[in-house]
ROZA-388374 format. One record per atom (N, C-alpha, C, O): y, z, x. Coordinates in steps of 0.001 Angstrom, whole numbers, plus 500000, padded with zeros to 6 digits. Layout:
REM ROZA-388374
YZX ...
REM end
This chain:
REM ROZA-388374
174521612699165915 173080612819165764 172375611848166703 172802610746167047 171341612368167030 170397611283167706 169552609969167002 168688610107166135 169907608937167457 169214608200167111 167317608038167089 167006608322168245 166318607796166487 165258607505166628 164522606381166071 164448606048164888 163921605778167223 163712604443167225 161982604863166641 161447605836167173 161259604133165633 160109603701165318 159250602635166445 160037601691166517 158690602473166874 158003601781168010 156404601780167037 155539602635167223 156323601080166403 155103600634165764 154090599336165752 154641598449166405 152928598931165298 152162597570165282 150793598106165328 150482599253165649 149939597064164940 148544597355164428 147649597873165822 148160597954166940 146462598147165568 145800598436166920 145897597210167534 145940596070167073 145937597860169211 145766596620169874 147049595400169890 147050594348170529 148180595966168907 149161594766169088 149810595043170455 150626594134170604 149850595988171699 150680596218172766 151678596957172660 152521597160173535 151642597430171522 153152598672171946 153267599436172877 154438599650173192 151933600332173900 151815600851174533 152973599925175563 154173599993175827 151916599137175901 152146597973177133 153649597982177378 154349598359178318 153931597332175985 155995597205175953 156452598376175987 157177598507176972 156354599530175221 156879600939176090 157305600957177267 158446601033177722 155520600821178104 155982601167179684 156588600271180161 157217600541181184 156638599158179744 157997598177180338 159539597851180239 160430597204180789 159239598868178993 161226598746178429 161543600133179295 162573600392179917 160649600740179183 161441602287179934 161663601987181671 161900602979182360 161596600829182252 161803600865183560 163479600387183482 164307600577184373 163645599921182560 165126599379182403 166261601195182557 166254602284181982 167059600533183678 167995601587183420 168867602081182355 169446603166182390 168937601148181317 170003601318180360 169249602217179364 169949602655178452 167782602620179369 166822603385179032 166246604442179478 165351605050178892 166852604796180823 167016606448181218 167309607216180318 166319607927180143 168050607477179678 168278608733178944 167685608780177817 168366609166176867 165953608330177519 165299608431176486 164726609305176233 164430609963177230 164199609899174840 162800610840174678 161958609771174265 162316608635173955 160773610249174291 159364609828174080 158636610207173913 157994610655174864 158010610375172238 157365610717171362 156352610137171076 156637609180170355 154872610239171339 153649609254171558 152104610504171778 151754611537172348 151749609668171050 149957610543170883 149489610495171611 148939609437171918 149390611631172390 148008611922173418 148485611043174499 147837610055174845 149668611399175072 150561609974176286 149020610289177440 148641609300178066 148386611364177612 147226611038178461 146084610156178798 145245609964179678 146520609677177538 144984608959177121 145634607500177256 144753606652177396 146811607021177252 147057605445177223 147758605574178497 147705606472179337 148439604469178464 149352603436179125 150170603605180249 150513603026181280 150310604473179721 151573605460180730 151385606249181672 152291606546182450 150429606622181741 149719607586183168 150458606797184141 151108607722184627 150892605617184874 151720605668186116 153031605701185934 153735605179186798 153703606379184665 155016606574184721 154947608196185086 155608608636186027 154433608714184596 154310610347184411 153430610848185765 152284610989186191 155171611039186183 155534611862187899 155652613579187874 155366614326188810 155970613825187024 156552615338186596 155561616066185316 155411615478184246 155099617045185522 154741617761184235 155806619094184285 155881619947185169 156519618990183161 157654619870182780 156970621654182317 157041622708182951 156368621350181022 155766622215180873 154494621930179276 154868621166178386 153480622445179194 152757621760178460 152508620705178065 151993619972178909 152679620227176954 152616618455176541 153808617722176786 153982616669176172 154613618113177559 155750617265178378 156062616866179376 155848617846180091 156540615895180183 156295615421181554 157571614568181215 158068614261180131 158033614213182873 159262613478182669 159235612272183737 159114612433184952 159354611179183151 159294609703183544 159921609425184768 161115609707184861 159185608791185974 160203607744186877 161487607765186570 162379608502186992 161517606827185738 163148606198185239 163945607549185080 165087607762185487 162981608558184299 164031609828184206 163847610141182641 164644610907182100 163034609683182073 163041609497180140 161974610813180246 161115610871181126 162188612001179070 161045612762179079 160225612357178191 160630611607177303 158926612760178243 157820612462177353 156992613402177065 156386614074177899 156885613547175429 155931614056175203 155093613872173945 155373613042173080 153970614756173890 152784614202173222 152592614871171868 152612616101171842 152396614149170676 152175614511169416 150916615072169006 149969614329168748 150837616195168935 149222616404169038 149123617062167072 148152617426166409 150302616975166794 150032617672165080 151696617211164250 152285616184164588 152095617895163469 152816617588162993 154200616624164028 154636616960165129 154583615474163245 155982615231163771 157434615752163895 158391615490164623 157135616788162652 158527617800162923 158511618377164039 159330618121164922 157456619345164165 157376620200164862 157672619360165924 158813619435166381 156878618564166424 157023617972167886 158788617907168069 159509618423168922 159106617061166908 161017616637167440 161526618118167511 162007618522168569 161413619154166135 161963620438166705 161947621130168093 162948621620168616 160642621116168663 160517621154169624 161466620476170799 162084620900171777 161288619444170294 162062618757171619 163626619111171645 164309619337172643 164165619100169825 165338619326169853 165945620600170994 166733620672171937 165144621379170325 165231623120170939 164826623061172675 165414623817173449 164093622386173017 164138621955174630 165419621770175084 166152622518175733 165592620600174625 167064619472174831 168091620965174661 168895620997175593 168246622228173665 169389622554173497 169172623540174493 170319623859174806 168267624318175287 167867625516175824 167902625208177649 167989625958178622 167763623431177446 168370623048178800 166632622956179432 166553622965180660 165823622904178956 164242623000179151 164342621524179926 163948621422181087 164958620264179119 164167619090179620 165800618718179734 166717619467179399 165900617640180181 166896616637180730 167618616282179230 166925616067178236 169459616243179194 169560615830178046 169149614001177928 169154613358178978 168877613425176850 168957612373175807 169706611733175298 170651612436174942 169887610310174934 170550609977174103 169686609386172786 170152609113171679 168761609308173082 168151608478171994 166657608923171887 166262609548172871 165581608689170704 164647609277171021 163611607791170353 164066607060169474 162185607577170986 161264606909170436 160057607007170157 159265607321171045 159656606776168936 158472607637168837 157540605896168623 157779604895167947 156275606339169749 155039605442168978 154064605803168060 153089606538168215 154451605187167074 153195605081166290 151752605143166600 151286604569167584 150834606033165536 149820605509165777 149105603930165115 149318603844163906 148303602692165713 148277601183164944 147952601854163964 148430600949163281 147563602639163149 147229602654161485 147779603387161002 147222603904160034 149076603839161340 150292604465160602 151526603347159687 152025602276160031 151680604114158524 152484602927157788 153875604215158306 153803605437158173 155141603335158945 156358603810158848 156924604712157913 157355605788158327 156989604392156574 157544605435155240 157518606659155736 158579607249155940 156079607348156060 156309608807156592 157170609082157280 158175609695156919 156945608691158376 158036608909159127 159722608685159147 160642609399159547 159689607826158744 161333607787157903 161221608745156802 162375609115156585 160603609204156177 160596610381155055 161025611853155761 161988612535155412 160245612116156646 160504612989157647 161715613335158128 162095614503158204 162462612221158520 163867612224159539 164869612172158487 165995612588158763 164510611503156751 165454611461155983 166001612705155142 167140613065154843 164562613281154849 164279614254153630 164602615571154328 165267616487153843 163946615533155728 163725617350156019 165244617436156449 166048616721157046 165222618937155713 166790619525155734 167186620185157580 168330620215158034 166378620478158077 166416620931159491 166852619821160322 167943619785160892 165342618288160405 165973617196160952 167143616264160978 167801615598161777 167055616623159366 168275615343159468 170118615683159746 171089615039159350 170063616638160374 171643617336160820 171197617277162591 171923618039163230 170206616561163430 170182616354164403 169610615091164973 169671614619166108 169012614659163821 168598612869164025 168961612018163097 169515612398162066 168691610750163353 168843609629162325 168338608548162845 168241608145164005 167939608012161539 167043607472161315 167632605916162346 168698605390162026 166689605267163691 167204604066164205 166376602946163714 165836602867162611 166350602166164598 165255600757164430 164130600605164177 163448600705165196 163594600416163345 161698600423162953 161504599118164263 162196598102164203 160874599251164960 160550597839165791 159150597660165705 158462598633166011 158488596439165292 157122596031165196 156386594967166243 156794593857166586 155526595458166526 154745594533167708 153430593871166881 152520594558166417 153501592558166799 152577591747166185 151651590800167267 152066589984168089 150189591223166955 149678590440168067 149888589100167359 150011588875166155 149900588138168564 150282586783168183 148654586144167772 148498585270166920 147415586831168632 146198585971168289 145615586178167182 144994585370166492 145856587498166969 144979588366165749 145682588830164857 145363589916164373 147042588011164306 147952588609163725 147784588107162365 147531588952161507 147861587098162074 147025586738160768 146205587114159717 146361587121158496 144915587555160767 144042587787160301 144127589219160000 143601589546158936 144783590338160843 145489591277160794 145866591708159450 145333592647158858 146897590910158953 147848590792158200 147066590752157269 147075591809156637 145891589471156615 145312589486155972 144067590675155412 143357590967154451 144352590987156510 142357592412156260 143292593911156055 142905594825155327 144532593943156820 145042595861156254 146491595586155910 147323594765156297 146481596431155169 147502596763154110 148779597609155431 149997597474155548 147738598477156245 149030598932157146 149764597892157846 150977598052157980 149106596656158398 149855596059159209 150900595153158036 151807594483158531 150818595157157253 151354594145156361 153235595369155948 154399594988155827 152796596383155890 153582597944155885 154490597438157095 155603596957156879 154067597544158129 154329597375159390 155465596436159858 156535596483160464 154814595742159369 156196594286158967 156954594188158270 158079593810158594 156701594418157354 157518594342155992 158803595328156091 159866595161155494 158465596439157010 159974597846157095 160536597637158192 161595598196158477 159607596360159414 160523596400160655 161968595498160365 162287594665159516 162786596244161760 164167595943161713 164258594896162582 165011593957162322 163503594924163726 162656593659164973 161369593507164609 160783594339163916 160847592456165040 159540591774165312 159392591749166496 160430591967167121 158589591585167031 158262591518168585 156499590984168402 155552591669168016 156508589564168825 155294589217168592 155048589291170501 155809589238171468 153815589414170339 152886589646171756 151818588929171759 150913588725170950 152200588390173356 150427587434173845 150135586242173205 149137585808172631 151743585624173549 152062584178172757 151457583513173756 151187582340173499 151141583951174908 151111582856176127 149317583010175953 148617582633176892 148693583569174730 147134583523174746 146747582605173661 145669582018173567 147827582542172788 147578581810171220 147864580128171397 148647579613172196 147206579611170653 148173577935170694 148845578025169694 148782578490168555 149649577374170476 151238577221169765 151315576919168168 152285577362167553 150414576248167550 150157575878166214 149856577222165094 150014577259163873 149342578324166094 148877579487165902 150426580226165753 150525580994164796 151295580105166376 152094581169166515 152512580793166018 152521581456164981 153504579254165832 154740578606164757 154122579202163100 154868579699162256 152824579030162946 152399579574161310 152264581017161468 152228581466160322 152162582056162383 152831583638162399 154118583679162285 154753584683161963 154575582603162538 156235582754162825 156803582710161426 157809583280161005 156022581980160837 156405581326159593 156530582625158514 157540583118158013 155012583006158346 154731583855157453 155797585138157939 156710585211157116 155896585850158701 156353587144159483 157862586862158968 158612587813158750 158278585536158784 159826585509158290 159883585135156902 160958585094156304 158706584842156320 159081584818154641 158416585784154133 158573585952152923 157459586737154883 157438588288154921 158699589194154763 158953589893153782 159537589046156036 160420589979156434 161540589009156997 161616588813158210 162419588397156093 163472587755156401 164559587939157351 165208587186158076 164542589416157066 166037589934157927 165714590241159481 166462590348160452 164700590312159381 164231590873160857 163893589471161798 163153588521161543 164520589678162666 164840588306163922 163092588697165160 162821589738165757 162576587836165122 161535587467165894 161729587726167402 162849587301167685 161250588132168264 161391588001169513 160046587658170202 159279588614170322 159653586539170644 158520586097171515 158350587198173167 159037587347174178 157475587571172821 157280588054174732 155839588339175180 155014589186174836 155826587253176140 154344587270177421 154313588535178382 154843589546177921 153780588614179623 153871589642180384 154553589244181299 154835589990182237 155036587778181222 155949587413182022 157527587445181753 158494587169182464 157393587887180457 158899588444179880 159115589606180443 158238590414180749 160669589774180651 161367591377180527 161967591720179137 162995591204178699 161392592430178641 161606592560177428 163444593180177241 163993593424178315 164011593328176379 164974593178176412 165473594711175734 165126594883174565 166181595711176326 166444597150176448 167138597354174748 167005598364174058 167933595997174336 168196595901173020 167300596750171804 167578597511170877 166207596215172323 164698596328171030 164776597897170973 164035598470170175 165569598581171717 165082600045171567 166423600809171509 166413602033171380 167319600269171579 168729600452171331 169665599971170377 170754600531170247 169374599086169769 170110598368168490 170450599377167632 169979600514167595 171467598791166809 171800600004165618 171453599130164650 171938598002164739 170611599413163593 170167598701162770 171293598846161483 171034598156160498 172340599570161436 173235599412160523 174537598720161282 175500599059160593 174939598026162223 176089597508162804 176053596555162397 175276595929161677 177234596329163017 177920594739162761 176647593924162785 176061593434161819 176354593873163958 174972592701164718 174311592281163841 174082591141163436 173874593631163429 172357593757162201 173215592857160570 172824591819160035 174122593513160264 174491593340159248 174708591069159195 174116590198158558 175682591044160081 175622589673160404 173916588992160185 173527588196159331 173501589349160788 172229588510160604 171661588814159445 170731588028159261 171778589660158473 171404590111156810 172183588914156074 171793588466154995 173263588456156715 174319587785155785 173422586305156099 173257585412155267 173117586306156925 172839585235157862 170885584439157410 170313583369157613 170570585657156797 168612585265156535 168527584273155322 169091584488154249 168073583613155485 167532582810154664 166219583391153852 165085583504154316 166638583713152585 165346584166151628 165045583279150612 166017583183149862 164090582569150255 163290581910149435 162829582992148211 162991584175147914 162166581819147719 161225582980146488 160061583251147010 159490582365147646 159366584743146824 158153584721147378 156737584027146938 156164583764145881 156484583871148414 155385583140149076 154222583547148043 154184584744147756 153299582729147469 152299583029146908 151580584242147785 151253583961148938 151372585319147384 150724586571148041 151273587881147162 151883587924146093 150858588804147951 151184590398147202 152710590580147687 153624591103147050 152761589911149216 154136590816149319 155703589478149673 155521588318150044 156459589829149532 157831588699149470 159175589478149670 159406590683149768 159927588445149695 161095589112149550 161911588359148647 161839587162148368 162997589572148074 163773589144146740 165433588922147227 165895589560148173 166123588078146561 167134588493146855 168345588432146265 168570587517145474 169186589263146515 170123589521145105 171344589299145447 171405589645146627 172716588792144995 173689588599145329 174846588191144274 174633587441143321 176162588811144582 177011589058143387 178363589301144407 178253589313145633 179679589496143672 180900589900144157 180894591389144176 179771591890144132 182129592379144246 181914593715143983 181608593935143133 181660593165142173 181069595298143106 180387596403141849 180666597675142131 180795598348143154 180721597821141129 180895599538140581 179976600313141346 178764600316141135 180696601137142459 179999602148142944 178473603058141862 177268602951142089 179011603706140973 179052604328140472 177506603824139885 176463604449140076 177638602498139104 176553601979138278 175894601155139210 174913600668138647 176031600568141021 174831600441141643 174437601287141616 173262601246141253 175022602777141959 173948603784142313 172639604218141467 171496604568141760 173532603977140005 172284604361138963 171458603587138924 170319604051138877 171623601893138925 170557600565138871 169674600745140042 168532600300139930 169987601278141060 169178601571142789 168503602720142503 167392602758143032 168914604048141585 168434605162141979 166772604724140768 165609604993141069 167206604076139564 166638603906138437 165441602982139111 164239603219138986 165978601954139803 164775601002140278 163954601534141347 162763601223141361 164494602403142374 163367603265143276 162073604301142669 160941604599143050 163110604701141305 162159605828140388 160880604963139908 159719605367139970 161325603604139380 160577602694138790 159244602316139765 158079602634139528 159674601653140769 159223600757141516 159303601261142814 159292600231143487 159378602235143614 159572602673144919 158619602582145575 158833602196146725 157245602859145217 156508602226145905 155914600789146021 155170600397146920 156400600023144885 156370598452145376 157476597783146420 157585596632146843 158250598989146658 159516598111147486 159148598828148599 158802600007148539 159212598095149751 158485598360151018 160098598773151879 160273599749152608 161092597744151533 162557597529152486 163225597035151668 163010596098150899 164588598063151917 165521597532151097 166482597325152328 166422598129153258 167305596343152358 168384596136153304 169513595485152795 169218594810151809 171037595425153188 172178594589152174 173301595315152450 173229596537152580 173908594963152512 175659595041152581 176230595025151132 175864594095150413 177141596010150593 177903595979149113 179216596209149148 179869597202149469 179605594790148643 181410594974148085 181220595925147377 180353596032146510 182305596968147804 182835598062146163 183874597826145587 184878597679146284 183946597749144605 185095597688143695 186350598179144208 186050599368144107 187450598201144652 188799598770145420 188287598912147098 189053599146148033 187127598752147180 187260599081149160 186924597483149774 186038596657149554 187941597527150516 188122596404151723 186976596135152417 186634594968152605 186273597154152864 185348596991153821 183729597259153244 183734597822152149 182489596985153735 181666596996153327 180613598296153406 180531599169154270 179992598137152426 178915599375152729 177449599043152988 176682598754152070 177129599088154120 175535598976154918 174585599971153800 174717601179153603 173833599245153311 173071600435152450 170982599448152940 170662598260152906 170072600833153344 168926600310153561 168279601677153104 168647602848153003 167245601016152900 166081601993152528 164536602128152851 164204600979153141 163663602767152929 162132602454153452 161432602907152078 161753604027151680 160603602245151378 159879602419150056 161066603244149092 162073602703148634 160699604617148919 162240604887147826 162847606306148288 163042607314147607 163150606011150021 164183606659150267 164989605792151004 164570604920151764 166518606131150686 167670605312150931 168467606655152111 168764607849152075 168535605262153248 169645606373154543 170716606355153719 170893605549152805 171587607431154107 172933607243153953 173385606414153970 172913605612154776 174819605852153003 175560604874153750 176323604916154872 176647605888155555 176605603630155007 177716604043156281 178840602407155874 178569601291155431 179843602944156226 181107601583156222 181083601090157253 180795601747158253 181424599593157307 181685598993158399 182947599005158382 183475599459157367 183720598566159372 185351598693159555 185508596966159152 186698596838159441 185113595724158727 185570594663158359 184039594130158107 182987594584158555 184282592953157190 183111591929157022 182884591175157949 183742590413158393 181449591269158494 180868590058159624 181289588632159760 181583587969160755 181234588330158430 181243586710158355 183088586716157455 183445585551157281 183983587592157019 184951587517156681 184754587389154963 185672586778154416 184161587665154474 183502587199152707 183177588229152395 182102588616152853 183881589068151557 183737590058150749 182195589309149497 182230588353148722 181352590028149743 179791589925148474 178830590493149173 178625590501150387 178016591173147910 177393592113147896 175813591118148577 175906589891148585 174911591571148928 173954590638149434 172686591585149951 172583591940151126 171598591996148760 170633592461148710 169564592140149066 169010591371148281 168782592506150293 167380592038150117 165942592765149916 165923593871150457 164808592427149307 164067593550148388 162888592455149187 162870591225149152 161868593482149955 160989593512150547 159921594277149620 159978595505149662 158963593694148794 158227594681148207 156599593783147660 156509592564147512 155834594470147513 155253593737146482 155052592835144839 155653593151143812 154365592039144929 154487591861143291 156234591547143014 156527591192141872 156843591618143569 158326591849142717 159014590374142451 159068589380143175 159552590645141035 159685589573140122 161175589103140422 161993589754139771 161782588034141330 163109588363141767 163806587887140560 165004588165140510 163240587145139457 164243587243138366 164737588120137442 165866588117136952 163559589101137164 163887590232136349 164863591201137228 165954591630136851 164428591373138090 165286592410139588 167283591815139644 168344592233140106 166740590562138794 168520590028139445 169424590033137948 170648589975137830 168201590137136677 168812590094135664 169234592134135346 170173592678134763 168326592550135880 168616593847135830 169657594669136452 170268595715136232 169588593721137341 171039594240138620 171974594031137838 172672595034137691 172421592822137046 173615592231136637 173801593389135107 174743594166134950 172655593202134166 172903594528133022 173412595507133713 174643595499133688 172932596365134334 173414597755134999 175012597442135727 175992598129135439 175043596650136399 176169596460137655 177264595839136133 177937596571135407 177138594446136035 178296594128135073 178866593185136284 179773592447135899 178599593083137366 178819592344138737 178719590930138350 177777590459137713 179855590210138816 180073588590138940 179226588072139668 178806588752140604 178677586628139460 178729586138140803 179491586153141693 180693586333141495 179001585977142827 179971585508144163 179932584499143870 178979583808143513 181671584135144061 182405582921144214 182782582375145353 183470581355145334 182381582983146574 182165582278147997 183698582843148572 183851582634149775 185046583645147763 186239583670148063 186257584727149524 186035585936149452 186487584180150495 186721585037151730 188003585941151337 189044585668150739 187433587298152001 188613588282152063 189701588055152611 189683587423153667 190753588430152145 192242588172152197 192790589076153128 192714590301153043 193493588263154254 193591588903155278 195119590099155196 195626590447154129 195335590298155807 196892591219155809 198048590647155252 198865591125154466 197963589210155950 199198588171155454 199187588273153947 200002589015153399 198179587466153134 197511587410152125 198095588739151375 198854588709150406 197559589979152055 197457591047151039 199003591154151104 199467590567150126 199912591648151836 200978591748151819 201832590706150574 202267591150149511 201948588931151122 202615588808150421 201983588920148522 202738589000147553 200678588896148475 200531589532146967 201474590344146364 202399590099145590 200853591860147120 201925592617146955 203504592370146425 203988592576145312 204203591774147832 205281591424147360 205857590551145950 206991590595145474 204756589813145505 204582588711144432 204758590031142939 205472590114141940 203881590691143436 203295591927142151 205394592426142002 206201592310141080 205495592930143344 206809593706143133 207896592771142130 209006593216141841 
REM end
């Protein structure tokens, strides 16, 4: 399936801007590009080629085209291009947001519809935060606060306009906002880095740095993050405590992200979600950090991380983690032999 990257941030945070600058990178040739009315912004000196109607195909070689109504339709479209040999094949596809779009839809879209989701999947939410007006941003709409809270990157912009006192307290909030998601500073004197639009937000990489966030209790405000953590659990009865708490609370939970020991499997299961739909899982082939435990984090409003952790534990029946790193081959073997 194709990957699709979210490219989102409030008006005016620069997503346009960073678009046309990540797509000059070669490792970003073989993109689509999914963006409102590409006539009207940023991009007019990439767009060398008009293919046919609202499509045109990039310098670098990335095609582009323009959302003028529904988002299915547009990706069907493109899919059915891509298969009919219309436009250049793809490997990956990115869609920009419009600044006052909250993400959920669109991950609803790529998760739910039975057509899309046997030819895409769901990639990186990436968020562009202006660095001057980000605050205040944050403080006055509910979308930009959305915005943050589901990205997988940060990407703050027009650090080189803010004083520094300004950005270290965006920096601050944006990570006891959205813990898991790693910050990236960039001026116009940066090359932004081809990563931000290529990452797999369920790999190793990603997962490592989930193991790796530091979550507090939340920050006096509406929105925080929770976080939950235990040894293995019962497939079976997370699913019901996850399916039960999305029914509950799905729209107070903005991001769910976390890695889960299962009960008999070696290896881990990447499990994320956007408000209360959950991607598929997927296994990793070994633990990042070598430590079998489960390690939840709950991006939402209002949410009470003690009741959330006492509820996990009723439903699950899940231990603490005892910090015991997974047992390597040696280990498992001579057990074994011990058992015989």
């Amino acid at each position: 399936m194709t990957p699709v990257t979210l490219l989102t941030g409030f008006l005016g945070a620069g997503k346009t801007a960073l678009l046309a600058r990540l797509l000059r990178w070669p490792a970003l040739r073989d993109s689509a590009v999914l963006i409102n009315e590409f006539g009207e912004v940023g991009l007019d000196h990439l767009l060398v080629e008009p293919l046919e109607g609202e499509v045109a195909l990039l310098r670098g070689g990335c095609v582009c085209c323009s959302i003028r109504g529904d988002l299915k339709a547009a990706l069907v479209d493109l899919h059915d291009r891509r298969r009919r040999g219309l436009v250049p094949d793809f490997r990956r596809v990115v869609i920009e947001t419009t600044g006052l779009a909250d993400p959920g839809p669109a991950v609803a879209t790529l998760v739910a519809d039975p057509i899309l989701r046997h030819a895409f999947a769901v990639g990186s939410i990436v968020t562009v935060v202006d660095a001057v007006n980000g605050a205040r941003t944050l403080d006055a709409h509910e979308e930009a606060i959305r915005q943050a809270a589901c990205a997988d990157r940060l990407v703050l912009s027009k650090t080189d306009l803010a004083e520094p006192a300004v950005v270290a307290s965006l920096r601050a909030r944006l990570a006891a906002l959205n813990p898991v998601a790693p910050v990236t500073d960039l001026t116009l004197d940066d090359e932004p880095e081809a990563a931000l639009l290529t990452d797999d937000p369920t790999g190793e990489g990603s997962a490592r740095r989930w193991l790796c966030a530091e979550v507090t209790a939340p920050p006096h405000g509406p929105v925080g993050a929770v976080l939950i953590e235990s040894g293995p659990v019962d497939w079976t009865r997370f699913g019901l405590w996850l399916g039960m708490l999305l029914h509950r609370h799905g729209e107070r939970i903005l991001r769910l992200k976390g890695l889960v020991a299962v009960e008999g499997a070696d290896t881990p299961v990447v499990i994320q979600g956007v408000q209360h739909l959950v991607h598929p899982p997927r296994h990793l082939p070994a633990w990042p950090d070598g430590t079998a435990r489960t390690r939840l984090v709950l991006i939402g409003h209002d949410l009470d991380g003690d009741l959330l952790r006492r509820s996990y534990g009723a439903f699950t029946g899940a231990r603490a983690f005892t910090g015991a790193p997974v047992p390597g081959p040696d280990a498992a073997q001579s057990r074994a032999a011990a058992d015989r």
